[in-house]
N, C-alpha and C positions, 0 to 999 in steps of 0.2 A: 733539594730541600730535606729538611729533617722527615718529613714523613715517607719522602722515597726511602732515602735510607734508612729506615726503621722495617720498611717493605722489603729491602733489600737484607738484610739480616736477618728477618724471617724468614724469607723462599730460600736462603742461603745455609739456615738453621735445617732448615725441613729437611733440602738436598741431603746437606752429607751424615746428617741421622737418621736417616730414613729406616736405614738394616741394623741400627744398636740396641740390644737387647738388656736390660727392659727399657722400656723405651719412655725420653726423656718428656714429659709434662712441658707445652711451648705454650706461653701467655703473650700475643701482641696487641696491645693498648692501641695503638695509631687508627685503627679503625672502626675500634667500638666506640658505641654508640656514647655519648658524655652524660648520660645519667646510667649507663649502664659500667661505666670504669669502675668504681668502688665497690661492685661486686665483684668482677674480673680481678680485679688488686685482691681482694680478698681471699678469693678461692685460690690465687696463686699462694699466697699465703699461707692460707692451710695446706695446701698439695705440695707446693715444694717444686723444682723445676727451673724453666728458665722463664724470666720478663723481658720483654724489649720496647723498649720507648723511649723517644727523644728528651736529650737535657731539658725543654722544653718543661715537656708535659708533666715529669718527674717533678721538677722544681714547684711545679704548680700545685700538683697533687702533694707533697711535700708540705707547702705551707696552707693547703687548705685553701687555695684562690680557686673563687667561684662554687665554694661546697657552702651552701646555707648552712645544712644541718649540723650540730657541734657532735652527733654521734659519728658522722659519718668524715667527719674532719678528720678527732682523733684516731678515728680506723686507718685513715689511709696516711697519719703520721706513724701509726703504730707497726704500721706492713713496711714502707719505707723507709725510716729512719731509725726510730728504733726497736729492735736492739742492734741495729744496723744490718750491714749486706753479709752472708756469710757465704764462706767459700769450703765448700765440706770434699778431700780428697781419700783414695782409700790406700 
């Protein structure tokens, strides 16, 4: 199921970074709580790091399914999509 494997990506994430120095900021969605996601998107957001969650949940949180509030829609349009996904190497 998408949320093993979103569990599996995490414990998988943790293992082989464990000794990387500084050490990489890990955000996984699959298991917070669903009025607590939008703060968790968030803080990734500002911190920077890694996200892990399923097609799923992304998609959802993307268009705003299931978010009443319209501040809290465009937040989690604004983390997710744009200014889209960035891949920063050194």
């Amino acid at each position: 199921s998408p949320v093993n494997a979103a569990l599996n990506w995490s414990n998988e994430f943790k293992f082989w970074l464990k000794d990387i120095e500084p050490s990489i900021n890990h955000y996984q969605l699959t298991t917070v709580e669903r009025n607590l996601r939008i703060e968790h998107l968030i803080s990734w957001y500002k911190s920077g790091g890694v996200l892990i969650m399923g097609y799923e949940m992304y998609r959802r949180l993307a268009e705003g399914i299931g978010i009443k509030d319209k501040k809290l829609k465009i937040a989690a349009y604004n983390c997710l999509v744009d200014p889209g996904p960035d891949i920063v190497g050194n």
